[in-house]
C-alpha positions as CSV (number, residue, x, y, z in Angstrom):
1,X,23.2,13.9,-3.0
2,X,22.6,15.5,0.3
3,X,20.4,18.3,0.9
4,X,21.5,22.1,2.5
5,X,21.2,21.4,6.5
6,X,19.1,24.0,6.2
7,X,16.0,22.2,4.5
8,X,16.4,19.7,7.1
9,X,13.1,20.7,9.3
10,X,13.5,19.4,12.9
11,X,12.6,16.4,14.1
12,X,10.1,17.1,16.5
13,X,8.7,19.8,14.7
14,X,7.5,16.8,11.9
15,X,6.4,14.4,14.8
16,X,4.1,17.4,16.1
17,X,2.9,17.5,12.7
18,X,2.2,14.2,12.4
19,X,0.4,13.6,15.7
20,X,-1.6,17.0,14.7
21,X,-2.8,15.3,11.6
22,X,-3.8,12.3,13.3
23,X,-6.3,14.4,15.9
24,X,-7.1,16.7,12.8
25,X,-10.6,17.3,11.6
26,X,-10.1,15.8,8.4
27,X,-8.7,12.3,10.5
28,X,-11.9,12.6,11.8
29,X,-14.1,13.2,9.0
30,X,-12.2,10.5,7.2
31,X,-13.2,7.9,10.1
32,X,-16.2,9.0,10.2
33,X,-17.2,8.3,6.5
34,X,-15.5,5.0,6.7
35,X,-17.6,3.5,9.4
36,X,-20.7,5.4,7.9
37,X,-20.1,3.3,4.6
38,X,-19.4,0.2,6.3
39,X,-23.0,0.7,8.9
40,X,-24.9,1.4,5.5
41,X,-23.7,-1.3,3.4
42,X,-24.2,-3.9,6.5
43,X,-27.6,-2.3,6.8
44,X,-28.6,-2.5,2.5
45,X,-27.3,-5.6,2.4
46,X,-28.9,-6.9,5.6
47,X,-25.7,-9.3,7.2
48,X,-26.6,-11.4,9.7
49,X,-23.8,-10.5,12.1
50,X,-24.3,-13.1,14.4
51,X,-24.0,-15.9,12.0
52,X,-20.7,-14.1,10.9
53,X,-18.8,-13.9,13.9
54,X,-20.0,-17.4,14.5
55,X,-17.5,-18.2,11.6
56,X,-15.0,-15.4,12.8
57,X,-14.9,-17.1,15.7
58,X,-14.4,-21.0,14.3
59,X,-11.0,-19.6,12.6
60,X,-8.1,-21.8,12.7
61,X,-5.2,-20.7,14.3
62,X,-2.5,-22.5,12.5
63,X,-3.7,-21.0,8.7
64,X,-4.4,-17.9,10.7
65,X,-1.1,-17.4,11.6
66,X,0.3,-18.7,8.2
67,X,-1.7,-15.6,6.6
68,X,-0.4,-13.5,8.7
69,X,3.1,-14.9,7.8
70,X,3.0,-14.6,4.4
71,X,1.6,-10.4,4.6
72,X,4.3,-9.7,7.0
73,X,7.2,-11.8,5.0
74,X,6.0,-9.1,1.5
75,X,7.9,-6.2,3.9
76,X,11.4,-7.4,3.8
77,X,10.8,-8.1,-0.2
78,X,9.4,-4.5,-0.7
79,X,12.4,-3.4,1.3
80,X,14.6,-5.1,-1.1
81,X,12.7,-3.5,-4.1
82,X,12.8,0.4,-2.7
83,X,16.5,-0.4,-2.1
84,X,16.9,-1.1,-5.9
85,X,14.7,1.8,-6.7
86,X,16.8,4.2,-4.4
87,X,20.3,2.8,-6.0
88,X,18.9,2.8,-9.4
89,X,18.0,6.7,-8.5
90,X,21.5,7.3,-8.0
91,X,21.3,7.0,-3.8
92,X,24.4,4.9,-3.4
93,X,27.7,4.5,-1.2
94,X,29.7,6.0,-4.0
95,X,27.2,9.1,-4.4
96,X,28.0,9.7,-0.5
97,X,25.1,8.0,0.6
98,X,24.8,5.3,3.0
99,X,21.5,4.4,3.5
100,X,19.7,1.8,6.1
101,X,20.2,-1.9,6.2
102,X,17.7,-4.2,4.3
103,X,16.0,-4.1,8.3
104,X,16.3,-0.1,8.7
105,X,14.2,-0.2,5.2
106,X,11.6,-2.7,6.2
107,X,11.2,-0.3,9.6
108,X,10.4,2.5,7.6
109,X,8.2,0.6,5.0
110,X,6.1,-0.6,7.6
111,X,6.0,2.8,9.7
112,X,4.7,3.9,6.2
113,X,1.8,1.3,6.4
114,X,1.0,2.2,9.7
115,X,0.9,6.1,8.9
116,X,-1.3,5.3,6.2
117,X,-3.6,3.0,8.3
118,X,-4.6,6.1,10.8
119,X,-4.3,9.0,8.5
120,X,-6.5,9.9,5.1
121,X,-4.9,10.8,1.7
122,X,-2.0,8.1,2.2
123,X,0.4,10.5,3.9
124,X,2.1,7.8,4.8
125,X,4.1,7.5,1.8
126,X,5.6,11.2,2.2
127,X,6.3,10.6,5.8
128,X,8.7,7.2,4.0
129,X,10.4,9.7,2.4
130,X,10.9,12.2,5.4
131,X,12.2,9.0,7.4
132,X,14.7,8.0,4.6
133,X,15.8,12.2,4.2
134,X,16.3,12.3,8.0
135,X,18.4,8.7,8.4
136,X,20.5,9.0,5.5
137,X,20.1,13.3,4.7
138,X,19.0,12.4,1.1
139,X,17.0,14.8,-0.9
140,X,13.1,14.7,0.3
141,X,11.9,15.4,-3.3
142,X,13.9,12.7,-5.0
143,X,12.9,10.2,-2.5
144,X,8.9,11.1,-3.3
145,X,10.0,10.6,-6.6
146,X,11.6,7.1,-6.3
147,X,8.2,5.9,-3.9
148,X,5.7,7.1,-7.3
149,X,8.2,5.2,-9.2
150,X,7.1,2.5,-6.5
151,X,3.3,2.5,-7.0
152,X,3.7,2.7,-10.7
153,X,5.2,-0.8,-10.6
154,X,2.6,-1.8,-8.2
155,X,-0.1,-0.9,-10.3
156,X,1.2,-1.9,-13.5
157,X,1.7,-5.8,-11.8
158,X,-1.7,-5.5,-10.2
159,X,-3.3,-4.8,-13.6
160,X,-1.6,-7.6,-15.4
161,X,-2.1,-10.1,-12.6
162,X,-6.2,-8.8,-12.9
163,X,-6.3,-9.1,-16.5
164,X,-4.9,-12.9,-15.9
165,X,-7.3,-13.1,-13.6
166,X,-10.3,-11.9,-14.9
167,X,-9.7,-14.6,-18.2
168,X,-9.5,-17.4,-16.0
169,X,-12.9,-16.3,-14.7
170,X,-14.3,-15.8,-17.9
171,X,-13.1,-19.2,-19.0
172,X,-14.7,-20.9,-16.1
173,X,-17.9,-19.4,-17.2
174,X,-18.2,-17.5,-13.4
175,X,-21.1,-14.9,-13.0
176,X,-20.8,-11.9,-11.2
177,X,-18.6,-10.3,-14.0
178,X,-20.3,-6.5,-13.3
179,X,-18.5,-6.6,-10.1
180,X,-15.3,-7.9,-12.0
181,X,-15.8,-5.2,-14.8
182,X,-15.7,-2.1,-12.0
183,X,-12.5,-3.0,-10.8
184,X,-11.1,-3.4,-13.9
185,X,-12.3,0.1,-14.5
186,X,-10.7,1.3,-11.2
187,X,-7.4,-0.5,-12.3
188,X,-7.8,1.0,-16.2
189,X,-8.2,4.7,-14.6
190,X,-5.2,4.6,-12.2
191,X,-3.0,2.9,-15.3
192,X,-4.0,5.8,-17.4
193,X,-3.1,8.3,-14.6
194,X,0.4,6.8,-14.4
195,X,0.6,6.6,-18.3
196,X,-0.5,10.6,-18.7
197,X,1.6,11.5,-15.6
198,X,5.0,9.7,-17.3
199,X,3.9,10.7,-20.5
200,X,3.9,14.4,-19.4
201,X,7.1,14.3,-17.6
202,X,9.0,12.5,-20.3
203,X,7.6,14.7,-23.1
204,X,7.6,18.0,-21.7
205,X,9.1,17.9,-18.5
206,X,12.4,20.2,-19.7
207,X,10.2,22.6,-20.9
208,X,7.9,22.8,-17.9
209,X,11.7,23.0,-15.8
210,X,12.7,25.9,-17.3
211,X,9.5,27.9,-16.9
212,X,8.9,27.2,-13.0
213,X,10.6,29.4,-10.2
214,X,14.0,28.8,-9.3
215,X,13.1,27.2,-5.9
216,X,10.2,24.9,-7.5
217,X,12.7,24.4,-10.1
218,X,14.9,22.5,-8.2
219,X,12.6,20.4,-6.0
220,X,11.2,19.4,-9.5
221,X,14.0,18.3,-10.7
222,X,14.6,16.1,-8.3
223,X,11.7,14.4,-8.2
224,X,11.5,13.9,-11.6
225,X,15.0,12.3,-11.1
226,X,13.7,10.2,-8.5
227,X,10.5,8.9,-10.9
228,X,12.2,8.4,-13.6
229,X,15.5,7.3,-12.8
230,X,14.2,4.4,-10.3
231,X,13.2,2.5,-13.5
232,X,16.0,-0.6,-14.3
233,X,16.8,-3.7,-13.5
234,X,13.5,-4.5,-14.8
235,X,13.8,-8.6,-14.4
236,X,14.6,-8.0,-10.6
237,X,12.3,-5.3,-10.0
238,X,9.4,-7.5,-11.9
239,X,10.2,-10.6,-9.8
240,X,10.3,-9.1,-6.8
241,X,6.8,-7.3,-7.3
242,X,5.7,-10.1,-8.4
243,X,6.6,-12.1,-5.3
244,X,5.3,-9.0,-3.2
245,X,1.8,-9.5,-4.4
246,X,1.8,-13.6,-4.7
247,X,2.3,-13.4,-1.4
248,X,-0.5,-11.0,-0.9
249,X,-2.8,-13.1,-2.8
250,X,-1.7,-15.5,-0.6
251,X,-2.7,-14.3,2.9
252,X,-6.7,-14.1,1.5
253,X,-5.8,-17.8,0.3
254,X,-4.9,-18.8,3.9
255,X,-7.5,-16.7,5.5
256,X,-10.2,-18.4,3.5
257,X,-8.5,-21.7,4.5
258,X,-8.8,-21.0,8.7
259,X,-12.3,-20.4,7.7
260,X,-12.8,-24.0,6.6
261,X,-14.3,-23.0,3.4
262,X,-13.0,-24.7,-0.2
263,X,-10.3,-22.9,-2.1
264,X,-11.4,-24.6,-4.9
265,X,-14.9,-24.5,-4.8
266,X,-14.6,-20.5,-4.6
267,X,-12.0,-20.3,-7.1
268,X,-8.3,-19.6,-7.8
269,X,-8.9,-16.8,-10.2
270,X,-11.2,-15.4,-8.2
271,X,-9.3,-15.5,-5.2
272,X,-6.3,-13.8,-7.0
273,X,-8.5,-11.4,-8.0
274,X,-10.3,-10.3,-4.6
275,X,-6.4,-9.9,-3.8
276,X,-5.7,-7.9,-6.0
277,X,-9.0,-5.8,-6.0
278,X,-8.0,-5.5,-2.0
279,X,-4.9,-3.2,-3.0
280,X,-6.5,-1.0,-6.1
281,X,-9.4,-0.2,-3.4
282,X,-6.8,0.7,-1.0
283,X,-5.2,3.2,-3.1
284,X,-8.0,5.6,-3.3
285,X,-6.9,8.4,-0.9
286,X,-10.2,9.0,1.1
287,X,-10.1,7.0,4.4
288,X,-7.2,5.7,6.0
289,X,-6.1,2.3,5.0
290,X,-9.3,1.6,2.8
291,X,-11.2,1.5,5.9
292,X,-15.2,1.8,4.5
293,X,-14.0,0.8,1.0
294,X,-12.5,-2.1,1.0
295,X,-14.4,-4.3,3.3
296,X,-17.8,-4.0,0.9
297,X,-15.3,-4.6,-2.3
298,X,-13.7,-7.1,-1.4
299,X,-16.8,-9.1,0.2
300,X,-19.1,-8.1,-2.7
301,X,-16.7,-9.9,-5.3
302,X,-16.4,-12.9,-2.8
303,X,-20.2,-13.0,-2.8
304,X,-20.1,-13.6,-6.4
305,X,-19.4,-17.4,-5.2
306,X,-20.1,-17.4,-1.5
307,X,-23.0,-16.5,0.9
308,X,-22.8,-13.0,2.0
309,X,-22.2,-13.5,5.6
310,X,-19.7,-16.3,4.8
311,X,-18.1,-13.5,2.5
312,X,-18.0,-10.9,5.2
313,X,-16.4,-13.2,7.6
314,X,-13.5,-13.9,5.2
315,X,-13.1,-10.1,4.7
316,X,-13.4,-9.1,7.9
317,X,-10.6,-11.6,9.3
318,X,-8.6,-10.4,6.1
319,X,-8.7,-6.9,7.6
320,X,-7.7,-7.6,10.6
321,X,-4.4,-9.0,9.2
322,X,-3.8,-5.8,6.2
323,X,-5.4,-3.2,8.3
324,X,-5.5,-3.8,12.2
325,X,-2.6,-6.1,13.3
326,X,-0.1,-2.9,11.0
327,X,-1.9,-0.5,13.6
328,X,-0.7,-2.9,16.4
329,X,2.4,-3.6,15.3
330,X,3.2,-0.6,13.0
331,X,2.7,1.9,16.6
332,X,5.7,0.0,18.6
333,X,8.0,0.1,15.5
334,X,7.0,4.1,15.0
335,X,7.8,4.7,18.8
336,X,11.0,2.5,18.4
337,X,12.5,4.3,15.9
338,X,11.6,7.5,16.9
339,X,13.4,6.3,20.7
340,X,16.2,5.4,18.4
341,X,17.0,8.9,16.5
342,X,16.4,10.3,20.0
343,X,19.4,8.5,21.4
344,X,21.6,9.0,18.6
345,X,21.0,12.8,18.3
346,X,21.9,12.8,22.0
347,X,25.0,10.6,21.2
């Protein structure tokens, strides 16, 4: 299971990397589009700001800190899941490979959040795998492999949680249903991405093998080990996805509750489904974390049953939870760890 030494890139030549990315043109560009979005869409929709900070600022603290609970308690569960993904991939104390504990995992998740929160195209999720090669000197390409396996499951629960979702809404007669219908395209396109990208490395992916270069040859392989090999265990891997984004759905919930409007006058279904509209946005590559995408989709959909600066107050206390508070806390965990392999390459 472990790679040649010599693939292993140093350490600080990959930190240098990833702290030239973050002052990179295209980190900039990125931010910059992001906060152009968010200016015009303030701007076309004409927010009255004051009026929504006045309700940012009458938050509760108590659900406040429940919704912030109940994000940060989903990192120890997708721990748990990548840990069954990586032994069901074959990265296990018998195979030579001792990876983290449940903790080191949930470390390297979040780092993962964080990376993606400050840089565009979700680089984040390579830089998981780079962690995971250099902690436990597992193969970089199988690891990749094992995190699409990841966001396959993701967006297959996502989907079928929307689909319940969007009948409840339809069954409560609620309006707004264009909005409803995009997503639902945005979650149909990404399911058919998966399906052709599985589909193709099922079908023909020996054949492809054999006609690639030697060295491509063998990084494919192991990714396409660590894809399709993560899948099994399905009733544990379902559950636990399923808790992952319950609990997502969950910190809007509470959010909306510190805000002191009605759960039920806005809507279970439609709650769930701003949730889970929250995490297809976020998965379109072009800013980091969502920033410029998110905020108009998720307070567009809330609109379909709330004022817009009432909807805009809920999603901007939202973001500061998903998107801010991983910046805050995802830095000292990044710095940690890095302090951490410091000393024990010294040792």
């Amino acid at each position: 299971m472990a790679e040649n030494p010599q693939n292993n890139a140093a350490p600080s030549q990959e930190e240098v990397s990833l702290r030239r990315r973050f002052f990179n043109y295209r980190t900039l560009i990125s931010f910059v589009i992001a906060f152009g979005i968010l200016f015009l869409v303030f701007e076309r929709l004409d927010v009255d700001f004051s009026a929504t900070w006045a309700m940012i600022t009458s938050c509760n603290p108590l659900f406040y800190a429940l919704a912030f609970f109940s994000y940060y308690l989903s990192f120890p569960l997708r721990a748990l899941r990548w840990r069954l993904l990586l032994h069901n991939a074959g990265f296990r104390k018998e195979q030579g490979v001792e990876l983290p504990s449940l903790g080191g995992l949930t470390q390297i998740i979040l780092i993962n959040w964080f990376v993606n929160s400050i840089l565009y195209a979700r680089l984040g999720d390579a830089y998981r795998a780079y962690l995971l090669k250099q902690n436990a000197d597992v193969s970089f390409s199988k690891t990749i492999g094992v995190v699409l396996s990841e966001r396959v499951i993701d967006v297959i629960v996502v989907f079928i949680l929307i689909m319940v979702a969007i009948f409840a809404l339809l069954l409560s007669g609620s309006p707004g249903m264009r909005v409803v219908g995009l997503v639902l395209v945005l979650g149909i396109a990404m399911l058919l991405a998966i399906a052709v990208l599985l589909g193709v490395m099922g079908r023909f992916g020996r054949s492809l093998e054999r006609r690639l270069p030697r060295r491509v040859k063998s990084i494919y392989t192991l990714f396409e080990e660590g894809t399709l090999g993560s899948f099994g265990q399905h009733p544990r891997l379902g559950l636990l996805s399923l808790g992952i984004w319950l609990l997502e759905a969950g910190r809007l919930l509470l959010v909306i509750q510190s805000l002191g409007f009605d759960i039920f006058e806005i809507g279970l279904p439609l709650i769930l489904f701003a949730a889970l509209a929250n995490a297809l946005i976020t998965a379109i590559p072009l800013t980091p974390g969502g920033l410029g995408l998110v905020e108009p989709g998720v307070a567009v959909i809330l609109m379909i049953a709330l004022a817009k600066e009432s909807a805009w107050s809920i999603t901007l206390v939202d973001r500061t939870i998903s998107f801010l508070s991983v910046i805050f806390i995802g830095l000292p965990v990044f710095v940690f760890w890095h302090l951490m392999r410091a000393r024990k390459r010294r040792g």
